[in-house]
C-alpha positions, 0 to 999 in steps of 0.5 A, spaced: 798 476 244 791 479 243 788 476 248 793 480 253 792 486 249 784 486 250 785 484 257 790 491 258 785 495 255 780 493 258 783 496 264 779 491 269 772 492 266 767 486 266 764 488 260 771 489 255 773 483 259 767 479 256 769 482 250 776 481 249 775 474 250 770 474 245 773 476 240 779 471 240 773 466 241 770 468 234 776 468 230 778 462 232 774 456 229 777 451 233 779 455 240 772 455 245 776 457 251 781 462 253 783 464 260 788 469 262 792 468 269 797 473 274 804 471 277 801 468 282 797 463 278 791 467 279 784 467 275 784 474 272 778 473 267 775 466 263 771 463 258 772 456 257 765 454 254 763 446 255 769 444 256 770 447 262 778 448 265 784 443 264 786 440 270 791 443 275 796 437 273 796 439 266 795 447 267 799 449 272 806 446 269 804 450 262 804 456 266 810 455 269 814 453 263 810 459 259 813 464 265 821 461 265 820 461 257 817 467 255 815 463 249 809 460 246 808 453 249 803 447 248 801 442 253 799 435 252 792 431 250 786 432 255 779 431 254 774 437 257 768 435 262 764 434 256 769 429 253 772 431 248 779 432 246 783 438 248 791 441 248 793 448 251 796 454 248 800 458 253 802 466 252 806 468 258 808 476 258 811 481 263 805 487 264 806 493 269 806 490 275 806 483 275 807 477 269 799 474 265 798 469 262 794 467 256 791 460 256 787 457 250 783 450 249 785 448 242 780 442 240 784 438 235 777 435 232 774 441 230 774 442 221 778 449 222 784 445 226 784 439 221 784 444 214 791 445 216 793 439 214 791 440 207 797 444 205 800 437 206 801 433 199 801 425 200 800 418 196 795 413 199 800 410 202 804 414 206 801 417 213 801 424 216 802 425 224 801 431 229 804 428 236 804 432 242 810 430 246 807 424 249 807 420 243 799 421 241 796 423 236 793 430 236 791 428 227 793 423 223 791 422 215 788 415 218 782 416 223 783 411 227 789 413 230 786 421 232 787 422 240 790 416 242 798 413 242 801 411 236 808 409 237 811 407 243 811 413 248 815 419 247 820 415 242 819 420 236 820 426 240 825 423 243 829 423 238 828 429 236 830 432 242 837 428 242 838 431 235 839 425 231 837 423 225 831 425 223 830 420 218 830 413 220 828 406 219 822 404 223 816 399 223 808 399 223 806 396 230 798 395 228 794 393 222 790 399 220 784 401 225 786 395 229 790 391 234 793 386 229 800 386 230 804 386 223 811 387 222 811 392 216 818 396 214 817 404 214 821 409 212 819 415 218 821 423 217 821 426 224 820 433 223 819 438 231 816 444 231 820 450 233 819 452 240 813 446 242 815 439 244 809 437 238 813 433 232 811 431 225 811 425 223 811 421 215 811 415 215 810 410 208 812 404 208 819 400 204 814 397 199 811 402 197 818 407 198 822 403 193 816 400 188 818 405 183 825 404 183 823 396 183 819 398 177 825 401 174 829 395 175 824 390 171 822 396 166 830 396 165 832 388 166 826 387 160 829 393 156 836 389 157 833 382 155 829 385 149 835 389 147 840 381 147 835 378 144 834 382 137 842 381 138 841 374 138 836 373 133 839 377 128 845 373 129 842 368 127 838 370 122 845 372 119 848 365 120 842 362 115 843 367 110 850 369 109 854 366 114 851 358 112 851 359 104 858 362 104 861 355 108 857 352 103 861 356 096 867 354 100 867 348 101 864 347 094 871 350 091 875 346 095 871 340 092 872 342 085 879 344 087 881 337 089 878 335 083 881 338 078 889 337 081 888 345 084 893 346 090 889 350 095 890 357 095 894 360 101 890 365 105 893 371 107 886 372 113 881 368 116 875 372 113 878 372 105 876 367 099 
């Protein structure tokens, strides 16, 4: 929107043109390209920096989908003319005469667009993910994975579109920065983001998930053992020192019972004398 706005003042000047695209430039650590395109996908003014334009295979279907969606729109990775890696964000709007759009090159490696992603809190185990809608990571809590497919194709996406579950059981296909295949249980959490077919993605692993109610387990089994073992040593500490010595008083009385011609006392309970 303030790049149609300056276009709109700048009424078809060069120099306020320059201008306005420059103040979108500057406060935008990592946008270094802006452009602005009519109805019939026309140039009006550009300042794309190195990285020089997308392609037309990536450009023209994120204008036309800006143009039928009145929305904001995101276009997948690309990489510049310089190499480095690229996305698209599309404003299209109606102005007095026609319909422009507003075409910003987003470089997901710059330190302005990966600061977003402190506001995520996370253990050392689990794995933060920002995938465009053809399954690559824009960002990735672990390096290695930046720029490149790390699930197979669209299936997170998908599974977003479809409406499912976004919370479903999953497993880690590669080891770490490599290309070791392993077969480690996840737990993975899709969330989209609302207008764009880019998702978020967090992924840990079972061992991890459930270690603390492993711990929990252990803690209470050997609370538990601990518990049933006081239990039976005070049994027997009370079988020695009074259970033992009362047999023993009894069958002495029984004894001397027998002895003396005494007939034995009938007991009206089990626990009397």
């Amino acid at each position: 929107d303030l790049v149609l706005d300056g276009v709109a003042k700048a009424d078809g000047d060069a120099k306020a043109l320059t201008e306005a695209l420059a103040v979108v430039l500057r406060k935008n650590g990592c946008v270094d390209g802006v452009a602005v395109f009519d109805q019939r996908r026309q140039l009006v003014a550009a300042d794309v920096g190195p990285g020089g334009f997308a392609t037309s295979e990536v450009l023209l279907p994120a204008l036309r989908r800006a143009e039928k969606q009145g929305n904001l729109v995101a276009s997948d990775l690309w990489k510049g003319q310089d190499g480095r890696p690229r996305v698209l964000l599309v404003r299209g709007r109606a102005v007095s005469g026609g319909w422009q759009a507003a075409v910003l090159h987003v470089r997901p490696d710059e330190p302005a667009f990966m600061q977003m992603f402190d506001h995520f809190v996370l253990n050392d185990q689990s794995r933060l993910q920002l995938l465009d809608g053809s399954g690559v990571a824009l960002f990735s809590t672990v390096a290695g994975e930046r720029y490149r497919s790390v699930v197979h194709g669209t299936y997170f996406t998908d599974k977003v579109r479809l409406g499912t579950a976004a919370q479903m059981p999953c497993h880690s296909c590669h080891k770490g920065e490599t290309h070791e295949t392993v077969s480690e249980n996840e737990v993975t959490t899709v969330a989209p983001l609302p207008g764009l077919d880019w998702v978020v993605t967090v992924r840990e692993g079972t061992r991890e998930l459930y270690a603390p109610m492993r711990e929990t387990v252990l803690t209470s089994t050997a609370l538990v053992s601990l518990i049933f073992g006081c239990f039976v040593g005070f049994y027997v500490l009370l079988s020695r020192r009074v259970l033992r010595p009362m047999r023993q008083l009894m069958q002495t009385a029984r004894a001397l019972g027998v002895d003396a011609g005494i007939a034995p006392t009938s007991l009206s309970s089990g626990d009397e004398f």
